[in-house]
ZAMARGU-4260 file (C-alpha; in steps of 0.2 Angstrom, whole numbers, plus 5000, padded with zeros to 4 digits):
<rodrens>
0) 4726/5461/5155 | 4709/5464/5145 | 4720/5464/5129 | 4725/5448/5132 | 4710/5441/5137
5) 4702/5447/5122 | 4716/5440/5112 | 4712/5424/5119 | 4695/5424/5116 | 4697/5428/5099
10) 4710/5413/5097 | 4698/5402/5103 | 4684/5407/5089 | 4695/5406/5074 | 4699/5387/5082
15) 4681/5383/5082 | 4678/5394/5069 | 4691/5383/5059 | 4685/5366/5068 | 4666/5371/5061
20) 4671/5375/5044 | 4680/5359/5044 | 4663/5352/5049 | 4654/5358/5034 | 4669/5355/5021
25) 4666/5342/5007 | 4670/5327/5011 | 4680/5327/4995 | 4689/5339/4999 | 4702/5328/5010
30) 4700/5312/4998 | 4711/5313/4984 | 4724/5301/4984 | 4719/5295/5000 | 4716/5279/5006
35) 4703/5273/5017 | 4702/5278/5036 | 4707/5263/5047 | 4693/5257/5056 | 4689/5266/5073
40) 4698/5259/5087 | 4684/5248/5101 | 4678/5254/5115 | 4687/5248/5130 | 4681/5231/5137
45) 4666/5230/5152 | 4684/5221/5162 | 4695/5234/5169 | 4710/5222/5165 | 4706/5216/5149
50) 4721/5216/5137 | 4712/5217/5122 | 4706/5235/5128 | 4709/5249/5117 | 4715/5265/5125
55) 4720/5281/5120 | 4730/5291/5133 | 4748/5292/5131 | 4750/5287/5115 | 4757/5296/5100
60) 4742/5293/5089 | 4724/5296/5094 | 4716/5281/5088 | 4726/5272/5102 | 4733/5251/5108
65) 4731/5238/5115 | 4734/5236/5132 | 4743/5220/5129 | 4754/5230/5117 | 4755/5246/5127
70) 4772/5249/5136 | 4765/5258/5152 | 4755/5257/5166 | 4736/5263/5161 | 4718/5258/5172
75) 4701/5259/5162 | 4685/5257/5170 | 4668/5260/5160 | 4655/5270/5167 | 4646/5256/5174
80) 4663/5249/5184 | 4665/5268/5190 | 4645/5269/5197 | 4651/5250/5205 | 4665/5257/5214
85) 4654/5270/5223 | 4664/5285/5221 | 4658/5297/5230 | 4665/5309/5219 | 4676/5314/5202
90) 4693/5312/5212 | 4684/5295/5222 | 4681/5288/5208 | 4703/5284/5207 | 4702/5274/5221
95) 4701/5262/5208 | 4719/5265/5202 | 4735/5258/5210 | 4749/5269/5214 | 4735/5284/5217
100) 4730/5289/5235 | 4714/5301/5233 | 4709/5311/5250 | 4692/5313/5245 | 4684/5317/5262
105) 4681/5335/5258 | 4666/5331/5249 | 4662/5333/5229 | 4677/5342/5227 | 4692/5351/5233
110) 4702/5333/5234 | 4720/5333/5236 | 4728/5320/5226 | 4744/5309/5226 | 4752/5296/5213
115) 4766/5284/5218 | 4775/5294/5232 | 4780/5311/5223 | 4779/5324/5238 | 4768/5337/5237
120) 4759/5347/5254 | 4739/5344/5245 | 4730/5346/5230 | 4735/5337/5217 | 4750/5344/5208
125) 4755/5329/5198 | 4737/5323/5192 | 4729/5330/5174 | 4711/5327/5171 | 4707/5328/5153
130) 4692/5326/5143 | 4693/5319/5124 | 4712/5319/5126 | 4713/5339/5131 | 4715/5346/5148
135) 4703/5354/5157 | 4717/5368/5164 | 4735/5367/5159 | 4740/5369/5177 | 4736/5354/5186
140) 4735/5364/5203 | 4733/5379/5210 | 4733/5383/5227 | 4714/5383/5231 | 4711/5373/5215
145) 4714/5356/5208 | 4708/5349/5190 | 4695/5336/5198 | 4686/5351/5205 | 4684/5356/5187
150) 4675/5339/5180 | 4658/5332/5185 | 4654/5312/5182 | 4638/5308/5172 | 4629/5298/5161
155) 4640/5304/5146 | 4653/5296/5149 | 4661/5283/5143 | 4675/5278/5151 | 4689/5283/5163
160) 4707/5281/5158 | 4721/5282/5169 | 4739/5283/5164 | 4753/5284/5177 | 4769/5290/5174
165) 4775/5281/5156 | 4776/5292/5143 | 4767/5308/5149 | 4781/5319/5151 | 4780/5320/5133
170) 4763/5323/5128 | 4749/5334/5131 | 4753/5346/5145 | 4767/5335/5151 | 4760/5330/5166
175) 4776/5318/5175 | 4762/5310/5187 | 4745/5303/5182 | 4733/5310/5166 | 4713/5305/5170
180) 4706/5305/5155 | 4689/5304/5152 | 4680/5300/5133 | 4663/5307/5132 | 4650/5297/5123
185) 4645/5301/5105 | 4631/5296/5094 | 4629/5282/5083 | 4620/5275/5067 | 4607/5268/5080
190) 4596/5280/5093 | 4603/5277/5110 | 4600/5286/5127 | 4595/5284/5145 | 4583/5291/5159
195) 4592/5287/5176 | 4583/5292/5192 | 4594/5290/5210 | 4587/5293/5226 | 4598/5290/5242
200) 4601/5292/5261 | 4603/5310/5268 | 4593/5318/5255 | 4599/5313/5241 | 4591/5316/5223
205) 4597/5314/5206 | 4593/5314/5187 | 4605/5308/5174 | 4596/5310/5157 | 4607/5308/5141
210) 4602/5307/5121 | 4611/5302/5103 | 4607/5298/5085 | 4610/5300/5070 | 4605/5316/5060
215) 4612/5315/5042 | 4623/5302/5034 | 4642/5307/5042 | 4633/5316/5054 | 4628/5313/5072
220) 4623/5320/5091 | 4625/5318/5110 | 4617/5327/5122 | 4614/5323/5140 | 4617/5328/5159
225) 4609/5329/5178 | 4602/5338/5192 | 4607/5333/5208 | 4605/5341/5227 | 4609/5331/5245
230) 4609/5335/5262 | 4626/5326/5262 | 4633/5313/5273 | 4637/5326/5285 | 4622/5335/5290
235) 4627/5357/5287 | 4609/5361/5287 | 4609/5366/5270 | 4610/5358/5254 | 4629/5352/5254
240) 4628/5349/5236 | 4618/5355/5223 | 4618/5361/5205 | 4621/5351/5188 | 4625/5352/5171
245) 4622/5348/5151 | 4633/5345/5139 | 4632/5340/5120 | 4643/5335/5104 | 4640/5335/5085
250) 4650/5324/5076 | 4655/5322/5057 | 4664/5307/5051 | 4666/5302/5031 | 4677/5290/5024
255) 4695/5300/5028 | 4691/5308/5044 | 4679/5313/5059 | 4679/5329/5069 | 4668/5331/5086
260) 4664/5349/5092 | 4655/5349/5111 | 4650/5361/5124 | 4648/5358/5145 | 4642/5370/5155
265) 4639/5366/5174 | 4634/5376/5190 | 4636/5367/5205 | 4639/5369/5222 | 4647/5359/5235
270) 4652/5360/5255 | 4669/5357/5258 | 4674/5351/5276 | 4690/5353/5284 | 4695/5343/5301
275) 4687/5343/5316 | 4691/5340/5333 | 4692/5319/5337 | 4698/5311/5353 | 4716/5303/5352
280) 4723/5287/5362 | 4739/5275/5359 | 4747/5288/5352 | 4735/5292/5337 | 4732/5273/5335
285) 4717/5274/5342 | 4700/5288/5336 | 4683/5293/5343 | 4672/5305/5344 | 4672/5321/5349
290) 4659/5325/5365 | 4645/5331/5355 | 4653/5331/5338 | 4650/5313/5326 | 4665/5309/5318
295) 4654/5301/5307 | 4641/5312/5301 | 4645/5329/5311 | 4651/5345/5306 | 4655/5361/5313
300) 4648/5368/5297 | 4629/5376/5299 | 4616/5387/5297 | 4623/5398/5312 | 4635/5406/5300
305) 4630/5400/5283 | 4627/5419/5276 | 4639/5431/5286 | 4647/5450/5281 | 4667/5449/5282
310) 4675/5467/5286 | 4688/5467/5272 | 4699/5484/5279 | 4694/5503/5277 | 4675/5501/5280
315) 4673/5488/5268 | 4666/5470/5269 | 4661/5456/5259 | 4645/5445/5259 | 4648/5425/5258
320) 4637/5409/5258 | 4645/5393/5264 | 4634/5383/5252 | 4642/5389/5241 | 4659/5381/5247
325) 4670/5372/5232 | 4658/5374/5218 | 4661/5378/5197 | 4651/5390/5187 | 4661/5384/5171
330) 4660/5381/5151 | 4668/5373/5143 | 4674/5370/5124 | 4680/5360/5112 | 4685/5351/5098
335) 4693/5332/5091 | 4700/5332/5074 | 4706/5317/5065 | 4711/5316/5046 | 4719/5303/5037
340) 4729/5308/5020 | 4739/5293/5012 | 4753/5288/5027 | 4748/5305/5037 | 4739/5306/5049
345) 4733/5324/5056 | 4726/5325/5072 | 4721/5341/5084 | 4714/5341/5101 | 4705/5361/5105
350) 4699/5364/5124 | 4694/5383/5130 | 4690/5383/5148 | 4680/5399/5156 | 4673/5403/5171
355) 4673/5403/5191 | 4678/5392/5206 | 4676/5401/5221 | 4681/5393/5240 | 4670/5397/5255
360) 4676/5387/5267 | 4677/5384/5285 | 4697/5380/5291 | 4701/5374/5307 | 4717/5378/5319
365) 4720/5372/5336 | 4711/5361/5347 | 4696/5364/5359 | 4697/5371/5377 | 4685/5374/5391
370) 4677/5393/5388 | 4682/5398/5404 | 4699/5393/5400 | 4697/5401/5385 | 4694/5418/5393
375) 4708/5416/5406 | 4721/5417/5393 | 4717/5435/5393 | 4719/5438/5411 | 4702/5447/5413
380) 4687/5440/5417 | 4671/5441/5401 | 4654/5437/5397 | 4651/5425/5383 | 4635/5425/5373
385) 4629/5418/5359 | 4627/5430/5342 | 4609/5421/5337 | 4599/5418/5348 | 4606/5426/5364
390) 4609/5416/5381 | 4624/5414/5390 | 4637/5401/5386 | 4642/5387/5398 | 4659/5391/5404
395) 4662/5373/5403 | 4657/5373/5385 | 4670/5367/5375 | 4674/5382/5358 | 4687/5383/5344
400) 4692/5396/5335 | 4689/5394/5314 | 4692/5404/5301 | 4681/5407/5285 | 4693/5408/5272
405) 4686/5414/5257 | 4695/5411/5240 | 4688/5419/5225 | 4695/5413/5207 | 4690/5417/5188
410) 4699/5404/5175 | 4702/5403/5157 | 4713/5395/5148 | 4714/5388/5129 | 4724/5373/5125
415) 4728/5366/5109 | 4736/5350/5105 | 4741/5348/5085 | 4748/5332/5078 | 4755/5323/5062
420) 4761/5306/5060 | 4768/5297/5046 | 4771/5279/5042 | 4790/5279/5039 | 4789/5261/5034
425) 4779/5245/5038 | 4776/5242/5058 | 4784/5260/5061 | 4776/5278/5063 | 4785/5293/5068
430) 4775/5307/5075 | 4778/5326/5076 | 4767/5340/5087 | 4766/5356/5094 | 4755/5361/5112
435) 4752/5378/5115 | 4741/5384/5130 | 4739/5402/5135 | 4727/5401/5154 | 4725/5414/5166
440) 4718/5417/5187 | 4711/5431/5195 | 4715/5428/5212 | 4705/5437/5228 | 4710/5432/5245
445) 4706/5434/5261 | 4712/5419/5273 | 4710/5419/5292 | 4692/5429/5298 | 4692/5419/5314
450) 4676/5415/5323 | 4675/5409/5342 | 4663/5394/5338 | 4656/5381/5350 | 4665/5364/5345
455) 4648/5356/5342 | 4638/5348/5327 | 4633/5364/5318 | 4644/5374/5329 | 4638/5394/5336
460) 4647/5408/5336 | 4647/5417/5354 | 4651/5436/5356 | 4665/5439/5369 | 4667/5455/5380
465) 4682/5456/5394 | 4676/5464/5411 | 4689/5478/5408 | 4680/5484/5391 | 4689/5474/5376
470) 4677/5468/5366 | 4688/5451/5359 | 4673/5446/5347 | 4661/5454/5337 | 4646/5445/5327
475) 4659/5429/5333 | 4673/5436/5324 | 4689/5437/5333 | 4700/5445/5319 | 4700/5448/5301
480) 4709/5442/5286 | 4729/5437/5290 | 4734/5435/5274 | 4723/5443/5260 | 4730/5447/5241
485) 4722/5451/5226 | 4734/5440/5211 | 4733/5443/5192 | 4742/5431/5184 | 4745/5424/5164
490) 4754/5411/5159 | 4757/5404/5142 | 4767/5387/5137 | 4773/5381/5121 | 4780/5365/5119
495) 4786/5353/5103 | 4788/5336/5104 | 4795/5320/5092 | 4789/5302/5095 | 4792/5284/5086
500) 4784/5271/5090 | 4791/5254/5080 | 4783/5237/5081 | 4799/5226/5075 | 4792/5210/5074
505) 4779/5199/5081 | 4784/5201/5098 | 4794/5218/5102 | 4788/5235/5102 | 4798/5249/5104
510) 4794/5268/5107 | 4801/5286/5113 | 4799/5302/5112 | 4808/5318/5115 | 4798/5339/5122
515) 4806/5352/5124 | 4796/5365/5131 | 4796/5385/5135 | 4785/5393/5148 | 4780/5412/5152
520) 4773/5419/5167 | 4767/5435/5173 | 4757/5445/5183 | 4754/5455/5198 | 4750/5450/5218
525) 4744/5464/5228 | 4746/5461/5247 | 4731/5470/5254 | 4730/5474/5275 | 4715/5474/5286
530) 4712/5485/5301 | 4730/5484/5313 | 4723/5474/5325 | 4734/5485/5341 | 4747/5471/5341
535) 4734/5458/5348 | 4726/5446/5333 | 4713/5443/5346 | 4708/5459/5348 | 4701/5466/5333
540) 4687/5479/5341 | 4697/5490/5351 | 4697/5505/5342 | 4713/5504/5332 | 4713/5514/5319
545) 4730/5513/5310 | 4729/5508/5292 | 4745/5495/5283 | 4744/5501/5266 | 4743/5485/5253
550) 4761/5483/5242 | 4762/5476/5225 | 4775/5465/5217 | 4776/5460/5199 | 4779/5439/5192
555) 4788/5438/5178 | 4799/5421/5172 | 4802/5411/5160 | 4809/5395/5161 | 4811/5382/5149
560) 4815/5361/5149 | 4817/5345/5139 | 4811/5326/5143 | 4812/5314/5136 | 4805/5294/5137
565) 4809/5277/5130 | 4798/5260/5134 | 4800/5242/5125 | 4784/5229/5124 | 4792/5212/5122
570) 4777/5198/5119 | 4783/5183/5130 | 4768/5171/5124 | 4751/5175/5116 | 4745/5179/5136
575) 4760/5188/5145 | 4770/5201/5142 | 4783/5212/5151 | 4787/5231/5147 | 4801/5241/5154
580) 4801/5260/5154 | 4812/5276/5158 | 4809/5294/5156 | 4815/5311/5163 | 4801/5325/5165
585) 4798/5341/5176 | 4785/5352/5182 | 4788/5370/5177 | 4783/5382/5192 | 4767/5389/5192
590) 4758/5406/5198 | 4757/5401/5217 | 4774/5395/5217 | 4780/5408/5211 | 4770/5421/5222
595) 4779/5412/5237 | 4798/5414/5229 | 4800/5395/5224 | 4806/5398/5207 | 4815/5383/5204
600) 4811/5368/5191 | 4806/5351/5196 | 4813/5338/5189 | 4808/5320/5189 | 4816/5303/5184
605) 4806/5288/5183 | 4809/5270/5180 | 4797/5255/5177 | 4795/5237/5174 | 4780/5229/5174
610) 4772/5212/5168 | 4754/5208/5160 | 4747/5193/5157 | 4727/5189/5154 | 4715/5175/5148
615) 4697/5169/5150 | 4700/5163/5169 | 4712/5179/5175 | 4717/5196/5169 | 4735/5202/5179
620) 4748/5216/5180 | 4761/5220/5190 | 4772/5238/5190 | 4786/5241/5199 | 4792/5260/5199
625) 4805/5271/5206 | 4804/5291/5206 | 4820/5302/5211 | 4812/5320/5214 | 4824/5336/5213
630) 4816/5354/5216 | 4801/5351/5230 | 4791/5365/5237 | 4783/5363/5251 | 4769/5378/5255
635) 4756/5379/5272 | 4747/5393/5279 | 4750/5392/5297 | 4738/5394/5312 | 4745/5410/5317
640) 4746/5418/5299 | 4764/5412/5295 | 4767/5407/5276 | 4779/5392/5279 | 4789/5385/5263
645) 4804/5376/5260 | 4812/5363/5245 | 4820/5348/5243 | 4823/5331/5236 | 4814/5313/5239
650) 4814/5299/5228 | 4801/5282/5230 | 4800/5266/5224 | 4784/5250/5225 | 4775/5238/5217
655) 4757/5240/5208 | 4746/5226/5207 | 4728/5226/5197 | 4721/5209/5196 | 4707/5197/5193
660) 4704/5180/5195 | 4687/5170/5187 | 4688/5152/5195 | 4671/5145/5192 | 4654/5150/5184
665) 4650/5170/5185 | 4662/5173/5202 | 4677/5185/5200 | 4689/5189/5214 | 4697/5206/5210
670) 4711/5214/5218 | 4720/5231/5215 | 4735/5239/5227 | 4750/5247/5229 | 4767/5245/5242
675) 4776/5262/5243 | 4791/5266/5250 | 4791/5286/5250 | 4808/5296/5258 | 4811/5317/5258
680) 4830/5320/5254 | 4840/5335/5255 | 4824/5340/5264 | 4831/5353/5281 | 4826/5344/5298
685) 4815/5334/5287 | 4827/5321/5277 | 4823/5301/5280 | 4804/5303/5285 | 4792/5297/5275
690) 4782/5308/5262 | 4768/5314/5272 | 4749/5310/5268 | 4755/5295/5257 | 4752/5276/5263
695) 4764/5263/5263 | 4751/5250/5258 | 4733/5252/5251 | 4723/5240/5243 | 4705/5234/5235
700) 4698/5217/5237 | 4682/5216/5226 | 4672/5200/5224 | 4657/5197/5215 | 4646/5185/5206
705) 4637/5185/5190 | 4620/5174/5186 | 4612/5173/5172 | 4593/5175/5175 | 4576/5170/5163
710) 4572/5190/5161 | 4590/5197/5163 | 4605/5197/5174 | 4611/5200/5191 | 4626/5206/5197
715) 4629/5206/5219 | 4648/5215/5222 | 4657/5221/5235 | 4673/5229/5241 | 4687/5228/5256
720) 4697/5242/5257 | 4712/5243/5269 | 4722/5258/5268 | 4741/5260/5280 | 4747/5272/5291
725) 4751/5288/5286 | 4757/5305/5291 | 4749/5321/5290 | 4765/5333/5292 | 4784/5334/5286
730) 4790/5329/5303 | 4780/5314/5305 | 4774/5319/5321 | 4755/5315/5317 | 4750/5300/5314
735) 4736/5294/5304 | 4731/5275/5308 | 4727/5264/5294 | 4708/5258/5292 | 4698/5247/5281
740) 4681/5250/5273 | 4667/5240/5265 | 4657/5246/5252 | 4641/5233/5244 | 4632/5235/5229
745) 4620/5226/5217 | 4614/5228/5199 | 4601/5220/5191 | 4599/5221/5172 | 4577/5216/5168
750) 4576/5215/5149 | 4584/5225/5138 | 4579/5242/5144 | 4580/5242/5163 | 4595/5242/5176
755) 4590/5244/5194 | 4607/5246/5204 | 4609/5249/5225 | 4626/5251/5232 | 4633/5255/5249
760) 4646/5264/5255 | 4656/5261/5269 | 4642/5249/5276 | 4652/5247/5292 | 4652/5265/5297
765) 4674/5264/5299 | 4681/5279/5307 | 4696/5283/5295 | 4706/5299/5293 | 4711/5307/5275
770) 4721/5323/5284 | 4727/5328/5300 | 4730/5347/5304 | 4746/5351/5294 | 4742/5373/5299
775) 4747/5367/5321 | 4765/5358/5319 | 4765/5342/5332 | 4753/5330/5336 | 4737/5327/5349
780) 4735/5341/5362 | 4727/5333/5379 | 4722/5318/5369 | 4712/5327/5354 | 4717/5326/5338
785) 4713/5339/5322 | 4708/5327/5306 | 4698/5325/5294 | 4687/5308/5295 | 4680/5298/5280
790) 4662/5302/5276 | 4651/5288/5286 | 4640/5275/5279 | 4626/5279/5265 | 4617/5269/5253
795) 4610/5274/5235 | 4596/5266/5223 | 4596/5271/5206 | 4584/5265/5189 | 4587/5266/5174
800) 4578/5266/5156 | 4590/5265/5142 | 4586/5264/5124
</rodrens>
């Protein structure tokens, strides 16, 4: 394994090492009987809808088209419309997207992610991020770990954009579902930069600071990042999120070329919350509160057991921090290489990922009970105290039983994606590339470590002993890890892929591509036991002494696939345009399913038609899709330990809608949604319901108005959300009810230097669920429900200075 990881390492310093010398290379040396470069493709428009928008992602060639030319589904938002649609994190910030559902109540990170009704238990295995056109980790999930975890918003950004389904299959790291890709900003002929101070409710404090220029003709400079800590919506009694991050580019551009190395580091840490206990009526239709815990702003997370010891098995224990939660401690590297040689054109794309991105968090199982009733299931009577503090419990008091699961990950990965393309003849380019990405994860586990907690705002844990001697808790803890592992695992993917893209006349734009990729994983799982708990997992203190030794298995496959995609632009009038698109694409199993036995392919067929059409007064498209899905793994740990999995089939098909409408003066009405009609197939006991976690309808109504004032402007905005029912299990037994938001905001522009902004999220203080309890099977027990509430209302004020 240190072989390898060395081997990788060195692979990424010969590719900087190349990218650097490139750098520093004449720029001669690529300009013989070369013709100039073309000129650089525009930033995308301040409009999200604007057809005249250049993007980048999902096209053969780097320097990108127009959307009014593009032949797939693609969203772009600048920094500024991303600030304006209060995302209250990287994987909040998609809400903006039709066709993706992002369950971002877990706080910054740890999201779990969906795109246009292809089934999946959380996480987000069918979304991509990217930055500068190279993936952040090949994978797009692991269990435990998703790739908008790995990214942090700041003021060096550009832009967000996000493709959805089109050609995907075939670039990059393949990814069937949605690629996020974010393009940093980089320096200029003219100094540019900005100081941006943010304060907000629940503590919050931020600093954005970001700098470019120009250092030497053909060269230039970025660098830029932030500092940030809050309390957090929900008050833990810590810092829920705190930490930050710096990155930098160098950039070196002469007449035939341009190549960008940067850096990112960030260390930050972030509380991740799980569902809590919420009072049911009309059959889920209908939430509150929990007696004595805020579905709004409480959390069962506190200082009570922030900082605990966790006995791991054979005297030995481990030392964890909830604060720490779903944080990064992560560089990141890379490079973006274009050169442009008569009709070629070479581009490269380098990314090397390394570093950590631990979980600490707290996971909740059944609902609450009475104490007394607690203690009665053990057919003795106890005495109950609290481990701080002392003092008898209330045997009324209502208590849970949590575990804190802690998951312990070190990443790396290196990914490389090198093209050529060729003008075969006029209006038509063929395009030939090879993507190679060798990543790793050291896995250690240990799930379960149960605590008897009061089911309270900043819950305690109590010490139970039973009147005949068993002591049922100790420090709170009712057992130790069920399902504890230590995984070593390297995977390395190969792929090469052909495209064309052929602009036939005026009006019709054709292009498709074929992959055909390899994939090689291995490694090792070790299944480590605790102290045998004498047969009770509720009774881990009474003296047992048998040990289960830990067994090892090894992973090793290889598996290999083809896809392939065709799309056509036909221009109807100098406004409107229609696109039809088909392709067939796969996700290639990956370390977790594979530890679990799931070793089969999935493969994905998708079909799209879809309308633009855009002028001064209005910007509008429309997507229809369908999806057929073959090969699904489903995976949940279970309350009582059991790993559950099964596989099948489900296929979808809806309507996208991204809109804007300007009737009058500076007032747009904007609209963005989705209908879905989601369905398991071939899916056991399951077949016919509807993909869980996944609305049926969701959309975003945004108005807003512009004036023009003597020393700047002013911007006023704001946003209905309404998101449908939904299910939070396979057998559709728990409902979650639709709900609507309302989020506000105002930006006022003084000059040319200053930008005061306040925004508002959900002002109304809604009560909405993003997750039910998929770990208990069924729905409400005695009226109380296990979900995961939206994060309720907060407000933010920011200014800026910017140069």
């Amino acid at each position: 394994m240190q072989h390898r990881a060395n081997q990788q390492t060195r692979l990424m310093r010969y590719a900087l090492s190349a990218a650097i010398a490139a750098i520093l290379a004449p720029g001669h040396a690529l300009a013989q009987d070369a013709q100039p470069a073309p000129a650089a493709a525009p930033a995308a428009d301040a409009s999200a809808t604007t057809l005249d928008a250049v993007v980048v992602s999902g096209t053969a060639r780097f320097k990108g088209v127009r959307k009014r030319d593009a032949s797939f589904s693609i969203t772009t938002a600048s920094l500024e419309q991303i600030q304006e649609a209060v995302p209250l994190s990287t994987a909040d910030a998609l809400k903006v997207v039709p066709g993706v559902w992002a369950e971002s109540a877990g706080g910054s990170t740890g999201a779990n992610i969906f795109v246009r009704g292809m089934p999946s238990e959380g996480d987000a295995p069918f979304v991509t991020v990217q930055m500068d056109g190279a993936p952040l980790f090949p994978p797009p999930t692991l269990s435990f770990l998703e790739n908008s975890t790995l990214f942090r918003m700041d003021d060096t950004i550009e832009r967000m954009e996000v493709l959805r389904g089109g050609p995907s299959p075939i670039f990059s790291n393949g990814q069937p579902g949605a690629t996020v890709n974010f393009i940093q900003k980089k320096g200029g002929e003219e100094p540019a930069g900005s100081v941006r101070l943010g304060l907000g409710s629940d503590g919050f404090r931020r600093v954005d600071l970001f700098n470019s220029g120009k250092l030497a003709d053909g060269w230039y400079y970025s660098v830029g990042g932030f500092y940030r800590t809050t309390d957090g919506v929900r008050d833990t009694q810590f810092p829920a999120d705190k930490g930050g991050q710096l990155s930098a580019t160098l950039t070196h551009s002469w007449e035939t070329g341009e190549i960008t190395v940067y850096a990112r580091h960030t260390d930050d840490k972030n509380a991740f919350f799980t569902p809590i206990p919420l009072l049911s009526r009309d059959n889920g239709s209908s939430l509150s509160s929990f007696p004595g815990l805020d579905a709004q702003t409480g959390t069962l997370l506190g200082n009570d057991f922030r900082h605990v010891t966790i006995p791991t098995g054979r005297g030995t224990s481990i030392s964890r921090d909830l604060a720490d939660g779903r944080g990064i401690n992560l560089d990141v590297f890379g490079a973006s290489m274009d050169f442009y040689v008569g009709d070629w054109t070479i581009s490269d794309r380098i990314n090397f990922v390394t570093g950590s991105a631990p979980t600490n968090g707290l996971f909740t199982g059944a609902s609450p009970q009475t104490l007394s009733s607690f203690i009665a299931g053990y057919g003795s009577a106890g005495t109950a105290t609290y481990v701080n503090g002392g003092g008898a419990v209330d045997p009324n008091q209502q208590v849970l039983t949590a575990g804190f699961w802690v998951v312990d990950k070190e990443i790396e990965s290196f990914t490389n994606d090198l093209r050529f393309s060729k003008d075969l003849f006029e209006g038509n380019t063929l395009t030939a590339g090879v993507y190679f990405a060798k990543y790793s994860s050291k896995d250690t586990w240990y799930l379960g470590n149960n605590m008897l907690l009061t089911a309270q705002n900043n819950a305690r844990r109590i010490d139970l002993t039973l009147a005949d001697g068993r002591q049922v808790t100790r420090d709170g803890f009712t057992g130790t890890s069920f399902f504890s592992l230590r995984g070593d695992y390297d995977g390395q993917n190969t792929a090469v892929f052909v495209a064309d893209e052929w602009q036939v006349n005026d009006r019709l734009r054709l292009d498709g591509g074929i992959r055909y990729e390899w994939q090689q994983v291995d490694g090792t799982v070790h299944d480590t036991a605790t102290v045998d708990l004498d047969g009770n997992p509720n009774t881990l203190y009474d003296n047992a002494t048998s040990i289960s030794l830990p067994s090892s298995r090894r992973i090793d496959q290889d598996d290999k696939h083809f896809s392939w995609t065709l799309g056509a632009n036909y221009k109807l009038t100098d406004n409107a345009s229609v696109f039809a698109r088909a392709n067939s694409g796969y996700k290639l199993p990956a370390f977790d399913n594979l530890r679990d036995g799931n070793t089969k392919v999935q493969e994905i067929d998708q079909y799209e038609l879809g309308f633009k059409s855009g002028a001064q007064s209005y910007d509008l498209y429309l997507t229809a899709f369908y999806n057929k899905f073959t090969n699904s793994p489903f995976q949940a740990f279970l309350e009582d330990g059991t790993n559950f999995t099964t596989v099948g089939d489900s296929r979808a098909y809806g309507v996208e809608v991204e809109g804007a409408w300007r009737p009058v003066g500076g007032l747009e009405l904007a609209l963005t949604g989705v209908w879905l009609d989601a369905k398991y197939e071939n899916y056991r006991e399951f077949t016919g319901n509807q993909v869980m976690r996944q609305p049926k309808q969701q959309f975003r109504f945004t108005p807003s108005y512009y004036w023009t004032l003597p020393f700047g402007d002013l911007k006023v905005f704001a946003t209905y959300s309404r998101i449908g029912d939904r299910y939070a299990d396979l057998a559709n037994t728990q409902k979650l009810p639709s709900y609507h938001t309302l989020d506000v905001g105002a930006n006022l522009h003084v000059g040319e230097h200053w930008e005061l902004a306040v925004t508002g999220s959900n002002v109304s203080n809604e009560l909405g669920l993003t997750e039910g309890n998929v770990r208990v099977p069924g729905a409400a027990t005695g009226g109380v429900f296990m979900g995961r509430p939206i994060a309720g209302r907060s407000y933010l004020f920011s200014a800026a200075y910017k140069w």
